[in-house]
One Martini backbone bead per residue (centre of mass of N, CA, C, O) as a GRO file, in nm:
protein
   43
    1UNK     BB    1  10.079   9.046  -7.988
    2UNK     BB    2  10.278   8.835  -7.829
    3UNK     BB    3  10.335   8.492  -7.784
    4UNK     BB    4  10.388   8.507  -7.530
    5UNK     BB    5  10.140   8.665  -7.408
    6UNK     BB    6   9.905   8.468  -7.539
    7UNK     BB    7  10.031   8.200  -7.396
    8UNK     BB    8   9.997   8.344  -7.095
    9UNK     BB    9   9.686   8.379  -7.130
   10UNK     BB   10   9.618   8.072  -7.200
   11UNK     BB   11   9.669   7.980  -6.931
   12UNK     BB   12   9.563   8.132  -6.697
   13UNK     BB   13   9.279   8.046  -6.801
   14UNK     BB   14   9.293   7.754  -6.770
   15UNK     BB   15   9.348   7.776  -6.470
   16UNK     BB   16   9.096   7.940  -6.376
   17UNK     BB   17   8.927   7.762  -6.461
   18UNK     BB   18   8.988   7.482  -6.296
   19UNK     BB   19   8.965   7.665  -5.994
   20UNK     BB   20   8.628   7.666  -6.094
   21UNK     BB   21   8.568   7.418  -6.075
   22UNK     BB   22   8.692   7.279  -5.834
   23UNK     BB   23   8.525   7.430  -5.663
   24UNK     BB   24   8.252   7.337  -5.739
   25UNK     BB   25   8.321   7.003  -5.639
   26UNK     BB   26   8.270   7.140  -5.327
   27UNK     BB   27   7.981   7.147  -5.420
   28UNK     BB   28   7.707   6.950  -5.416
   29UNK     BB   29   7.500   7.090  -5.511
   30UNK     BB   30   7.608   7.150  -5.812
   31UNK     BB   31   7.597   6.859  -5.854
   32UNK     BB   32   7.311   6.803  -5.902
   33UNK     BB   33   7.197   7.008  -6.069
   34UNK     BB   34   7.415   6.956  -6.327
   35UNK     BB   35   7.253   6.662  -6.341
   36UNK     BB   36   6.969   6.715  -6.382
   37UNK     BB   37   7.001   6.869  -6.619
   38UNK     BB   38   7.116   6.684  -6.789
   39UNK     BB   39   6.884   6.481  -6.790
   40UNK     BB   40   6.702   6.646  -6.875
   41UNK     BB   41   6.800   6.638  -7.196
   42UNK     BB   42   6.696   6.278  -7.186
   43UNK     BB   43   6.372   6.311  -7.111
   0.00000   0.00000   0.00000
């Protein structure tokens, strides 16, 4: 694989992680849950 396609594989990678973290963030409930299990961590 040539590094120009390697390298827009992992941008769009980097992209898509981004609009689904994006996504999560839009949903309160998501953010509780994943601050409980962190707390949970540390309790």
């Amino acid at each position: 694989m040539s590094t120009r396609i390697r390298q827009l594989t992992l941008w769009a990678a980097a992209v898509v992680a981004l609009a689904g973290v994006f996504v999560l963030y839009t949903r309160p409930t998501i953010l509780v849950a994943v601050s409980d299990l962190v707390w949970a961590c540390f309790n």
